[in-house]
N, C-alpha and C positions, 0 to 999 in steps of 0.2 A: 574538452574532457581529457582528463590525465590517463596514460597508458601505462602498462605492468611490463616492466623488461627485469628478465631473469640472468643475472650474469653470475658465472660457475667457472671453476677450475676441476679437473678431475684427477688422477694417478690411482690406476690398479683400485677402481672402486666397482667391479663386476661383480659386488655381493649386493649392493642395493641401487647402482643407478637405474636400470630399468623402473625401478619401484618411485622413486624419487622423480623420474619424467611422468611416468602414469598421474603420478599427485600433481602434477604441477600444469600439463600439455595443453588444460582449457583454458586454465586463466590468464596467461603472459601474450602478450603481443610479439613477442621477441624472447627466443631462448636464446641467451651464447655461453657456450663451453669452449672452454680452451684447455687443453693437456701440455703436460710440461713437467721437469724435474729440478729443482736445485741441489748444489753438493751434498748435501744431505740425504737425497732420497736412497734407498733400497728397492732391490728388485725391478730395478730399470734396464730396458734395450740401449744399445750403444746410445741411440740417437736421444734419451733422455725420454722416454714414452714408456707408456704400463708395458707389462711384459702378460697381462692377462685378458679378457676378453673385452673389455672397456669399448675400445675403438669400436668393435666392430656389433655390440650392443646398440652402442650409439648411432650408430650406421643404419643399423636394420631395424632402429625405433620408428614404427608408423610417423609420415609425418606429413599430412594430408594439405596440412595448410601453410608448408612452407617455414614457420615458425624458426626451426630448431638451425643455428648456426655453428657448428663444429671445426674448430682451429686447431691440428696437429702443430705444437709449437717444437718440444725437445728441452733441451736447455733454457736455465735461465739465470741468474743472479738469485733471485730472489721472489716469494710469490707477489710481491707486488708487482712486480711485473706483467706477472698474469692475469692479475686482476685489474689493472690499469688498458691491458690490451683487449680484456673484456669490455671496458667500458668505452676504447676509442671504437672498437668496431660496431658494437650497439649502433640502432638509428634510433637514438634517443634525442629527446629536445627539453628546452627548459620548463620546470613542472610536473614533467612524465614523474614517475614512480621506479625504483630499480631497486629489485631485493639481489642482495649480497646470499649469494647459492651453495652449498657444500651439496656434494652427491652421496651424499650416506645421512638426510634430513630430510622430514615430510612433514607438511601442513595438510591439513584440513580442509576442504573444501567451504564448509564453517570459519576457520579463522582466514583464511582469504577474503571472505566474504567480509570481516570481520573489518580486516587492516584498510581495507577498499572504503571504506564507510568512514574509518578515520581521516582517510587523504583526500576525501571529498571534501575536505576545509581544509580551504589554500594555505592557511597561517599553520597548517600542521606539515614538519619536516624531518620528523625523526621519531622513529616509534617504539619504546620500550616495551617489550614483551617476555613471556615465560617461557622456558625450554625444559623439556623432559630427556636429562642424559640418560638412554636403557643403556646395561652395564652386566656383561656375562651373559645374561637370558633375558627373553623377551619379560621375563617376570621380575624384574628386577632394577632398579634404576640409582645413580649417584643421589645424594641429599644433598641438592643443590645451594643450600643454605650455610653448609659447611664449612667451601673456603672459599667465602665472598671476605669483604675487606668493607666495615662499615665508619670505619678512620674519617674517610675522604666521601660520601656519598656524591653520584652524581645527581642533580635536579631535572626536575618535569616541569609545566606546566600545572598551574594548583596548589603548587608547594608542594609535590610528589616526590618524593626520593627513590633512589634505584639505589643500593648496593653496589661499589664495583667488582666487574667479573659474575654479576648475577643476569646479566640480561646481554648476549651476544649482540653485536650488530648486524641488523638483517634490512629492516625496510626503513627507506629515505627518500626523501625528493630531490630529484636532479635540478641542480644549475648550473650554469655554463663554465667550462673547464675545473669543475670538480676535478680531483685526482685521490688514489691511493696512497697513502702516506706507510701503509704496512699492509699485510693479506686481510687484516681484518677492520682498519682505520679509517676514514674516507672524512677529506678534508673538503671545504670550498677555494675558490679562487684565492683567499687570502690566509689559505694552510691554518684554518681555525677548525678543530675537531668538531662534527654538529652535535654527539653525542656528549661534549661536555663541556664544550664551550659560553661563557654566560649570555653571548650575543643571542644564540638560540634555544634559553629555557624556557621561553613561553612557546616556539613551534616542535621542542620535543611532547611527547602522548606517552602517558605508561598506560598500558593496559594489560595485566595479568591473569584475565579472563583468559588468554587464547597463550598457546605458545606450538615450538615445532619440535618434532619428536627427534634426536640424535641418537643414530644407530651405531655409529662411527666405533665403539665400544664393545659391538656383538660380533668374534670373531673366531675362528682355529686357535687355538693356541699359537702355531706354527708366526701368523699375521699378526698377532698381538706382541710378540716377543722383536720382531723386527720394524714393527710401530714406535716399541720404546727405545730401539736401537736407533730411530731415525730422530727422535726428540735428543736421545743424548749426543747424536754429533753433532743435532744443530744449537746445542746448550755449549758445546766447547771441549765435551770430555775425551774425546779421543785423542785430542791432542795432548791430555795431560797422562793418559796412562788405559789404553787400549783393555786390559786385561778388567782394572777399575770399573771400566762402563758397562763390561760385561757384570761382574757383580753388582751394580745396579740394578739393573736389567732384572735379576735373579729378587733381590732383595724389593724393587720397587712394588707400590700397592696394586696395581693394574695386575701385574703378572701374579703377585703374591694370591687375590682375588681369583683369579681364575685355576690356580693350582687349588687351593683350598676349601673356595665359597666363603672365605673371612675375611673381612673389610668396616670398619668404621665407619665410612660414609655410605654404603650401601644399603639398601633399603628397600624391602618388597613393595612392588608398584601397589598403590594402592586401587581399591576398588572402582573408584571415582574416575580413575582414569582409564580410556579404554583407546588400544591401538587404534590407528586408523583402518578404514576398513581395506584397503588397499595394499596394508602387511599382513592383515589374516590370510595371505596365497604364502606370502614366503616361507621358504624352507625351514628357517629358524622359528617361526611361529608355533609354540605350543612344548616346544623343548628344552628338557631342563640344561641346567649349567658343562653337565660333562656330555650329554650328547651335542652340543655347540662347543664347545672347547676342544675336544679330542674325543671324535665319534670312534673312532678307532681305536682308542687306548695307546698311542703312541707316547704319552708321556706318561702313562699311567707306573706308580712305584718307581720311580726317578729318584734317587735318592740327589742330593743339592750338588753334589759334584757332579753327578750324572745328569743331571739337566743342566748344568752349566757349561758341560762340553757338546752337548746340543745345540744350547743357545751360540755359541762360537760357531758349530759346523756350518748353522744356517745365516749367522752373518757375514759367513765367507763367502759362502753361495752367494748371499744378495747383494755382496759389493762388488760382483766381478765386473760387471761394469763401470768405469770409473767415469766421471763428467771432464770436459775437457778442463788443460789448464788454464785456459784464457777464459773460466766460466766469469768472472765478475767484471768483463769487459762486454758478456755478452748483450746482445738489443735486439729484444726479438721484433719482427716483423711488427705491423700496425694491420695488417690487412693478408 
């Protein structure tokens, strides 16, 4: 019988990991999380670790049965790495089951039960599923239809098509020396992607019944603004003009969205869809867009210069730690 091993990477994610363990604690055989920063991150300790209560969440999560394996790694190259160290330390075998884990994501107790049922047929190895991006407020979600790319579709089983960029990679079946090929890619022994490779279109499953709900989007203003500041250094832009990235930053749709409540792909959750019950406790649950944004009114009448020298102040704050310079020589531990 095939077993559920949960492998995760975390940074300064104390707004929803406790939430995202609750959802997940019964069903996996094996948790592992691993912490870690690349050049990119913000808000990092010297040593490349969250600077907020993460660790120690993780720490004092009930854990009765042993399950939950937690790696303080620091630096790294790259999050493959992280994920790759997730999957050496796992006691995984070939066959078992391993969902690819973000700590700001919950399922269902229902689509576990769901995806469980699919991998009960051996010949299935790769499962296309739905995700729910919430965006600003618990009331609110990206249109995740918007900017998929239906050029190139990937294939299912069936003659099923997926859209690419419309269905993240989450759940797979392990075979022996699989590896990470990026944080979010996972190859087999002969670096063949299983999500689109044509060797395995009869063992991918689309099932669009079920999907997992992404928080990663419901934030302070404050965390939103230095989110995008982390995507622009690791797109290249600081290197071409520091000042540039900041207006970015200012002008991109994420931020623009949360200043406002106007956005094109945004779009009220519909009726049909109902959080899980294990985020009706969360703080954000039931809150409109500016009491989750800026409870405080700290950005409130900001005229565009004036939040743009905000947005500078706070990503001076959050690069005061710098990663060393030998980071992409770095290898982090296996154990």
């Amino acid at each position: 019988m095939s077993k559920w091993f949960s492998l995760g990477m975390v940074l300064n994610e104390e707004a929803y990991v406790e939430y995202t363990l609750k959802s997940m604690y019964d069903f996996f055989e094996e948790i592992i999380i691993v912490e870690g920063a690349t050049q990119y991150a913000l808000n990092v300790t010297p040593d490349g670790l969250s600077t907020d209560r993460t660790a120690e969440i993780i720490k004092d999560f009930p854990d009765p049965e042993n399950k939950i394996v937690f790696r303080q790694v620091g630096w790294v190259p790259s999050k493959r790495e992280l994920r790759n160290m997730s999957l050496r330390i796992a006691n995984i075998k070939q066959n078992d089951i391993l969902m690819i884990q973000d700590y700001d994501e919950v399922w269902t107790p229902e689509a576990y039960a769901t995806m469980d049922n699919h991998f009960k047929d051996p010949n299935c190895f790769y499962l296309f599923t739905d995700y729910y991006q919430i965006f600003g407020d618990f009331d609110h979600r990206e249109d995740n239809d918007a900017r998929t790319n239906d050029d190139n579709p990937l294939t299912a089983r069936g003659g099923q098509t997926v859209p690419r960029g419309r269905s993240p990679e989450r759940a797979v079946r392990y075979t022996p020396d699989m590896q990470f090929i990026s944080h979010v890619n996972i190859s087999d022994v002969h670096r063949r992607f299983l999500y689109e490779d044509p060797a395995y279109e009869r063992n991918r499953v689309k099932d669009f019944s079920i999907g997992f709900w992404h928080y990663g989007y419901v934030h302070p203003l404050d965390r939103v603004v230095t989110k995008r500041a982390y995507y622009a250094r690791q797109n290249g832009e600081p290197e071409a003009n520091p000042l540039d990235m900041m207006k970015n930053i200012l002008g991109e749709w994420h931020t623009k969205y949360c200043r406002t409540g106007e956005g094109d792909n945004i779009i009220p959750l519909e009726s049909t869809l109902v959080h899980p019950d294990v985020m009706k406790s969360h703080p954000y649950y039931g809150k409109t867009l500016k009491e989750v944004v800026d409870p405080n009114g700290d950005w409130e009448g900001l005229s565009d210069p004036e939040f743009f020298q905000r947005v500078v102040r706070l990503c001076d704050v959050a690069t005061e730690n710098r990663c060393p310079e030998n980071i992409l020589e770095l290898a982090p531990p296996t154990r």
